[in-house]
C-alpha positions as CSV (number, residue, x, y, z in Angstrom):
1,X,228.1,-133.1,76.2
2,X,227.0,-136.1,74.1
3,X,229.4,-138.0,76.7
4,X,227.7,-137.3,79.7
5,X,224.6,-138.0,78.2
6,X,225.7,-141.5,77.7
7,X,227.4,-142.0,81.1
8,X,224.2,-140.6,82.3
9,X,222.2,-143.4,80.8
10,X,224.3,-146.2,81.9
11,X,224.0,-144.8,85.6
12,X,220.6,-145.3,85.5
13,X,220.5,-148.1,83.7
14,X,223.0,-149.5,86.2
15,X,220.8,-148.8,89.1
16,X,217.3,-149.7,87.4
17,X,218.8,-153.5,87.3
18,X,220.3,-152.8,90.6
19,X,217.1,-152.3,92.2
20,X,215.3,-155.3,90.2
21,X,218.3,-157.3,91.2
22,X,217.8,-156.6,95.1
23,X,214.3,-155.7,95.0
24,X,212.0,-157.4,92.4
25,X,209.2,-157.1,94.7
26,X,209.7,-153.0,95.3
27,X,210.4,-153.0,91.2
28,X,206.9,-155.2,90.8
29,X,205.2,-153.1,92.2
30,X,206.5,-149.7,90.8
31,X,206.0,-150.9,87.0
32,X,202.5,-151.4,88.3
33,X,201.8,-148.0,90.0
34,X,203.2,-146.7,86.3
35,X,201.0,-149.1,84.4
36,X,198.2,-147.4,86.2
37,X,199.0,-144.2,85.8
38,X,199.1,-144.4,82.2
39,X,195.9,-146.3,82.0
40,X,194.3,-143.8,84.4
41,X,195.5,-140.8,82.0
42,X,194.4,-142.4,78.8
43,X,191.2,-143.2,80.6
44,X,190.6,-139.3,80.9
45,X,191.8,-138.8,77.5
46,X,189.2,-141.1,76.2
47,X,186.3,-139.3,78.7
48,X,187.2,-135.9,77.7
49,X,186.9,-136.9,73.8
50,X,183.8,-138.3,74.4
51,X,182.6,-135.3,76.2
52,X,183.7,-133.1,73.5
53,X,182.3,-135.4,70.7
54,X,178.8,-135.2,72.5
């Protein structure tokens, strides 16, 4: 089990610098659209403390 776990990781580390390789603008611009999720979601975190606070 812990053996595929690893080949698992290297596959997708494989194809992560594949893609960044072949593709850094496609790559730019997903580790944007991330970037914004998360600052979206901690965003509404921070709202919905507030709320509750008040």
């Amino acid at each position: 089990m812990v053996q595929t776990k690893k080949i698992g990781l290297y596959v997708v580390i494989v194809f992560v610098l594949y893609t960044i390789i072949t593709s850094p603008d496609r790559a730019a611009d997903l580790v944007q659209v991330g970037f914004e999720g998360i600052s979206s979601a901690a965003h509404g975190v921070g709202e919905f403390m507030t709320q509750l606070v008040n």
